[in-house]
TIZA-433188 format. One record per residue (C-alpha): residue number from 1; residue in three letters; z, x, y; chain. Coordinates in nm, 3 decimals, padded with zeros to 5 digits. Example, Ala and Ser with C-alpha at 12.3 -4.5 7.8 and 13.67 -1.06 7.14 Angstrom:
<rs>
[1, Ala, [00.780, 01.230, -00.450], A]
[2, Ser, [00.714, 01.367, -00.106], A]
</rs>
This chain:
<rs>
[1, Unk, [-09.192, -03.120, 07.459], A]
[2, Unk, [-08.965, -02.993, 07.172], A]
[3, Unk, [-08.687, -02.957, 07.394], A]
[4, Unk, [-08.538, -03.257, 07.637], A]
[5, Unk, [-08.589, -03.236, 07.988], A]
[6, Unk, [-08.252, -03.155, 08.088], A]
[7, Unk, [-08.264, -02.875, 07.878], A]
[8, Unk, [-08.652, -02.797, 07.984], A]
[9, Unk, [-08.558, -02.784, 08.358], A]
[10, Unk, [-08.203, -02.572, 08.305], A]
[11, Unk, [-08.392, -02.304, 08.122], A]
[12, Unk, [-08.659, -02.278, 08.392], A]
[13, Unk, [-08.429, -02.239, 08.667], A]
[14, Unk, [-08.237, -01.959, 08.508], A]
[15, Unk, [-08.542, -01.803, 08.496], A]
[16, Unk, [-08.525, -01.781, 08.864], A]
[17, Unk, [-08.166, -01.578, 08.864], A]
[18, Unk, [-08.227, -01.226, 08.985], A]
[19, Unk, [-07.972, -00.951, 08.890], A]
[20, Unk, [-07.686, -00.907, 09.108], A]
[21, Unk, [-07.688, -01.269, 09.249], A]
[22, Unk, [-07.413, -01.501, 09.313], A]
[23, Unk, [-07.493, -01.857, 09.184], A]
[24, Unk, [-07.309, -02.158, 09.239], A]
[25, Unk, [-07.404, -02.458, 09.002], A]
[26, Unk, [-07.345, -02.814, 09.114], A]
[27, Unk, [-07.240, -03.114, 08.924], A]
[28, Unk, [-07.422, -03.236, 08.631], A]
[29, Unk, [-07.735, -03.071, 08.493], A]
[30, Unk, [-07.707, -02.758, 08.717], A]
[31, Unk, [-07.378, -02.671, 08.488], A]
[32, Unk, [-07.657, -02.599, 08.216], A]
[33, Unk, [-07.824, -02.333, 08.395], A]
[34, Unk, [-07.490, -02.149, 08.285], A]
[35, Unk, [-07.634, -02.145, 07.891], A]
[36, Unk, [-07.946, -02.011, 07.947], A]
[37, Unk, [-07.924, -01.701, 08.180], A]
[38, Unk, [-08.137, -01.366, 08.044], A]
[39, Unk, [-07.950, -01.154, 07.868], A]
[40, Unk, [-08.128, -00.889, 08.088], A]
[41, Unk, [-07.944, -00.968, 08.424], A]
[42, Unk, [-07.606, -00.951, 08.557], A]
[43, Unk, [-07.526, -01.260, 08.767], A]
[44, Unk, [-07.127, -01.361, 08.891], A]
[45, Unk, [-07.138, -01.744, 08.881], A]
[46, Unk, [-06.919, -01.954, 09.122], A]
[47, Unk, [-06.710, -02.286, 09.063], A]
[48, Unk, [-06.622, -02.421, 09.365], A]
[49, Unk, [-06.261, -02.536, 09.250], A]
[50, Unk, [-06.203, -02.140, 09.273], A]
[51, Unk, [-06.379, -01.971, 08.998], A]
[52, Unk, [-06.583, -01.564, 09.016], A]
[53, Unk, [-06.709, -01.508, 08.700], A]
[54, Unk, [-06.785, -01.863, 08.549], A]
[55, Unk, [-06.960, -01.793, 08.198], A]
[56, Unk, [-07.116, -02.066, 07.941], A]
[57, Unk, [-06.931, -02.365, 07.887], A]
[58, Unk, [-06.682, -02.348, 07.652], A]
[59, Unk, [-06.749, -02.458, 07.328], A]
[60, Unk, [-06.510, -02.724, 07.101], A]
[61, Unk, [-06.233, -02.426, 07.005], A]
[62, Unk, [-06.257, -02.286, 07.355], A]
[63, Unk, [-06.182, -02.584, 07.550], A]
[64, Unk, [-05.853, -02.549, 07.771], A]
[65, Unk, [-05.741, -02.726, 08.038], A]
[66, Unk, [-05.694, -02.463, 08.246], A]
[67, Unk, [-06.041, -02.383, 08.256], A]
[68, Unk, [-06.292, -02.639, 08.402], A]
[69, Unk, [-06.564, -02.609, 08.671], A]
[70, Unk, [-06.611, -02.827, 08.967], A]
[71, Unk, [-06.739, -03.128, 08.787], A]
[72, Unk, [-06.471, -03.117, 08.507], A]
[73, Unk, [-06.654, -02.944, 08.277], A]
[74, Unk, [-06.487, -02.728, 08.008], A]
[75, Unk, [-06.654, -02.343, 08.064], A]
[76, Unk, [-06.552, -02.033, 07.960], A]
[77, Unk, [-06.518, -01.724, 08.196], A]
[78, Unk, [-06.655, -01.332, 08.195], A]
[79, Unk, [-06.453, -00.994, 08.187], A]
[80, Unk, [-06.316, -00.969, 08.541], A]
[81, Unk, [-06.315, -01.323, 08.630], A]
[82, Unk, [-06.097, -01.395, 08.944], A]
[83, Unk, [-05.914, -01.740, 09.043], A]
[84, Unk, [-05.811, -01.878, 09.392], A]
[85, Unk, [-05.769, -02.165, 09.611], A]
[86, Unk, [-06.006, -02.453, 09.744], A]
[87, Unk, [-05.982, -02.266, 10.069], A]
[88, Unk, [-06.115, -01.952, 09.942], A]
[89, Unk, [-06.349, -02.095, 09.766], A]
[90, Unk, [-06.519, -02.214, 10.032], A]
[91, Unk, [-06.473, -01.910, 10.285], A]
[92, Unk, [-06.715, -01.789, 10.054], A]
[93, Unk, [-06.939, -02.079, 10.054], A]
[94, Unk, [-06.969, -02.079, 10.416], A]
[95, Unk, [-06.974, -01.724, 10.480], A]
[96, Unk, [-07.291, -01.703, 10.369], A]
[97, Unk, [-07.195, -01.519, 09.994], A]
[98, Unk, [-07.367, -01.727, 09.747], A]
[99, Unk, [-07.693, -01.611, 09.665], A]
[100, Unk, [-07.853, -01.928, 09.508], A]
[101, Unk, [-07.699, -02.264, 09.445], A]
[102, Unk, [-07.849, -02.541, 09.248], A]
[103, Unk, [-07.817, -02.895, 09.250], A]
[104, Unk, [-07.949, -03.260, 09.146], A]
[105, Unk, [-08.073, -03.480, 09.419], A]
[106, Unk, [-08.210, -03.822, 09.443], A]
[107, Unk, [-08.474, -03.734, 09.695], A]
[108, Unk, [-08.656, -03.445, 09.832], A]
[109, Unk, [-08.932, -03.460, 10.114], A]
[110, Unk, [-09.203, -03.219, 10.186], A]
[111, Unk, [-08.992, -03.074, 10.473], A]
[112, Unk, [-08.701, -02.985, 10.197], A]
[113, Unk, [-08.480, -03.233, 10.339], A]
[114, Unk, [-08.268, -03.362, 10.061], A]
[115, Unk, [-08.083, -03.647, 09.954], A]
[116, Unk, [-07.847, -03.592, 09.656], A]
[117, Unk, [-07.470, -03.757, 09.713], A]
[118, Unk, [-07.550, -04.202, 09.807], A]
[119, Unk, [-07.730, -04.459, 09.686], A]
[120, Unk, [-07.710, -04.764, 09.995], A]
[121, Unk, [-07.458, -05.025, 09.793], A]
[122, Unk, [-07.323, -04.829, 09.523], A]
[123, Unk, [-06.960, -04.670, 09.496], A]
[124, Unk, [-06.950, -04.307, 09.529], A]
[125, Unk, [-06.716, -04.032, 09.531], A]
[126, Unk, [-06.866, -03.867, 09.830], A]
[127, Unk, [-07.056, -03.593, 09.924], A]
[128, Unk, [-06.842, -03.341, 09.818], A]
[129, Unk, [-06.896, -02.949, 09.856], A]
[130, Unk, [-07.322, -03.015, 09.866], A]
[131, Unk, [-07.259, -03.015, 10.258], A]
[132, Unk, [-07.133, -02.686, 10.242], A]
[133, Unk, [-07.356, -02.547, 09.953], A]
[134, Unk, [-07.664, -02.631, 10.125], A]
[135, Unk, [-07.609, -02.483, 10.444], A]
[136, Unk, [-07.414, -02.181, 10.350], A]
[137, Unk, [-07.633, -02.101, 10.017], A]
[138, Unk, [-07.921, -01.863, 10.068], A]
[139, Unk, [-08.165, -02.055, 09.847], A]
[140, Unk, [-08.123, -02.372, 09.720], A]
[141, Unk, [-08.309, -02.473, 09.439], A]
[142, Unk, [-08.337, -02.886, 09.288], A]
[143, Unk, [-08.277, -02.889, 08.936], A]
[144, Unk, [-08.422, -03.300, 08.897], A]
[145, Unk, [-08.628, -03.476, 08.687], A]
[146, Unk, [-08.979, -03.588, 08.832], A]
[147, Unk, [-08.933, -03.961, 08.890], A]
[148, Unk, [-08.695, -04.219, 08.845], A]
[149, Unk, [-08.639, -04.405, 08.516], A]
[150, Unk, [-08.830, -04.764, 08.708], A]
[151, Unk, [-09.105, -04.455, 08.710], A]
[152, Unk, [-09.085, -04.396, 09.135], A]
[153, Unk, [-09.150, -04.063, 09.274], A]
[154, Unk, [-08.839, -03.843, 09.345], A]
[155, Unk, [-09.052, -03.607, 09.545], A]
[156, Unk, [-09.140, -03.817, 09.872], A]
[157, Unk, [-09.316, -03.785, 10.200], A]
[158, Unk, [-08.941, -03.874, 10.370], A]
[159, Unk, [-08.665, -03.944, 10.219], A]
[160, Unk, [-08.544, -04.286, 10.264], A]
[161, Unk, [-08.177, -04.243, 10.103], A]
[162, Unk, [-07.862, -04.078, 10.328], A]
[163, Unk, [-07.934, -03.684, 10.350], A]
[164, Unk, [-07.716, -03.435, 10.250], A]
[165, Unk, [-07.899, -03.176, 10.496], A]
[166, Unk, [-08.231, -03.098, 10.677], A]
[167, Unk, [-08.468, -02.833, 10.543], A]
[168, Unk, [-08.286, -02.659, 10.336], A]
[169, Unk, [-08.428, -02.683, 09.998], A]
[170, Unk, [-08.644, -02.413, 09.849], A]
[171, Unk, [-08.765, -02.466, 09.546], A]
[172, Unk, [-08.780, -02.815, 09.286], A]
[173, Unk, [-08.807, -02.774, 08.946], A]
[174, Unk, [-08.875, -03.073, 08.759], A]
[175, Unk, [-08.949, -03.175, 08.397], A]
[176, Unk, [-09.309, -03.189, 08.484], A]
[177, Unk, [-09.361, -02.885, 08.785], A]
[178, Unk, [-09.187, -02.583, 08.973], A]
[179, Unk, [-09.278, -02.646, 09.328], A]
[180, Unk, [-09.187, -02.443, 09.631], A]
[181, Unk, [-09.124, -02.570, 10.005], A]
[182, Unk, [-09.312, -02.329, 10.224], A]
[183, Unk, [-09.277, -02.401, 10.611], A]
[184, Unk, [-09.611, -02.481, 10.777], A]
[185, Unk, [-09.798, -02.543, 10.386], A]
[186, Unk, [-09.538, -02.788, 10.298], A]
[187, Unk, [-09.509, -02.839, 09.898], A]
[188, Unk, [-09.712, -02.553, 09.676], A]
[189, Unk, [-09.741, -02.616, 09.344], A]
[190, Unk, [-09.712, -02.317, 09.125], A]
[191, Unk, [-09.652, -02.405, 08.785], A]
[192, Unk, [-09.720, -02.710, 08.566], A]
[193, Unk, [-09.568, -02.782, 08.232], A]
[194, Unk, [-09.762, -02.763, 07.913], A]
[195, Unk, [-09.963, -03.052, 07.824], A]
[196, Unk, [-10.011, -03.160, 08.206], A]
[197, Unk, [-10.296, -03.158, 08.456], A]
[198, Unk, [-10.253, -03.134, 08.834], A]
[199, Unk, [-10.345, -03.488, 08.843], A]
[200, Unk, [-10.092, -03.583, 08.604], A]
[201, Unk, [-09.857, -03.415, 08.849], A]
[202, Unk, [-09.975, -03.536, 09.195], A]
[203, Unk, [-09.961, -03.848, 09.057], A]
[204, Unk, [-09.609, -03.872, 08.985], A]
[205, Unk, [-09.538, -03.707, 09.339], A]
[206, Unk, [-09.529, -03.890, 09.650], A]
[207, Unk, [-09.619, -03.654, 09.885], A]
[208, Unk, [-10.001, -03.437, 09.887], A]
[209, Unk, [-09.963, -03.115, 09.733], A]
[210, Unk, [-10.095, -02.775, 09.787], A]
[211, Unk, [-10.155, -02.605, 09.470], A]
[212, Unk, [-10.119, -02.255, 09.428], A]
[213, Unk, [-10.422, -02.012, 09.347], A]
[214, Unk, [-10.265, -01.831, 09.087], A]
[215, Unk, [-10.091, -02.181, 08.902], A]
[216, Unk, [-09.941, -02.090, 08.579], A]
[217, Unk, [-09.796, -02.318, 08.328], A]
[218, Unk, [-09.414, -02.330, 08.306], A]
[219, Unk, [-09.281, -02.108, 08.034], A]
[220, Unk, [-08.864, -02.182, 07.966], A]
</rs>
């Protein structure tokens, strides 16, 4: 892969933006789904710290500290952008007016139960606006890598770790597959990245997948 993952898996899931949507990006890699949106769509990114508009992050001369997402992240913002409060913010996270959000997670089970905000034993800030995202998001898509760095499947038949919600993910996409969680068929596989067999792929994955009948390879 020419690219890194982070960058491999970011690229794919703006791929998956549709004109007109409202996106919300969570901490951490989801942030770089900001770069990479087609030039071809019109999407209004949200920051949960009370941000419409949120554009690519900012680069060296653009940084200000009066304009940061949700994870502290220097960004820039579009024509029209809008600011407000916390509160707002999350009237329209909850209301049910964010199209798509997308977040990291630690685990994900074939029921789309996901576990993205505790490790048992480990200081954390808490779970944060996920609780909300999840819930109030219409489709929430995984931006993760495959397995964990000891090499142990993120992708599990339950998750084991404290869960952020219950059935609520959509789609994963991974630095090795895009898989979506379909109720009753549990987790289709419908694209692979270059270089990798279905094996290579169910082998890394905890949990039995169904692969799709028209599987394509995952082009970023």
């Amino acid at each position: 892969m020419d690219m890194n993952k982070r960058e491999f898996i970011a690229k794919r899931i703006a791929r998956e933006l549709k004109d007109g949507d409202v996106v919300n990006l969570g901490i951490g890699m989801p942030t770089m789904v900001a770069n990479y949106v087609p030039k071809d769509i019109d999407i209004v990114l949200q920051a949960e710290n009370g941000i419409l508009g949120v554009g690519p992050n900012a680069k060296e001369e653009e940084k200000t500290i009066d304009c940061i997402d949700a994870g502290g992240n220097f960004i820039t913002t579009v024509k029209g952008a809008s600011f407000f409060d916390s509160t707002m913010s999350f009237c329209i996270i909850r209301g049910g007016h964010v199209d798509v959000t997308v977040l990291g997670a630690l685990e994900v089970d074939e029921e789309g139960n996901v576990a993205n905000w505790m490790v048992p034993g480990k200081k954390v800030p808490g779970m944060g606006g996920a609780m909300d995202l999840v819930v109030g998001a219409k489709k929430v898509i995984l931006a993760m890598e495959h397995v964990n760095k000891n090499g142990s499947p993120k992708i599990v038949k339950r998750c084991k770790l404290p869960l952020t919600a219950v059935k609520v993910v959509k789609t994963i996409v991974t630095d090795m597959a895009v898989i979506d969680v379909v109720p009753e068929k549990g987790l289709v596989l419908k694209e692979i990245a270059p270089d990798l067999s279905v094996d290579d792929v169910q082998r890394a994955t905890d949990v039995k997948l169904t692969v799709a009948p028209d599987l394509k390879l995952i082009e970023v």
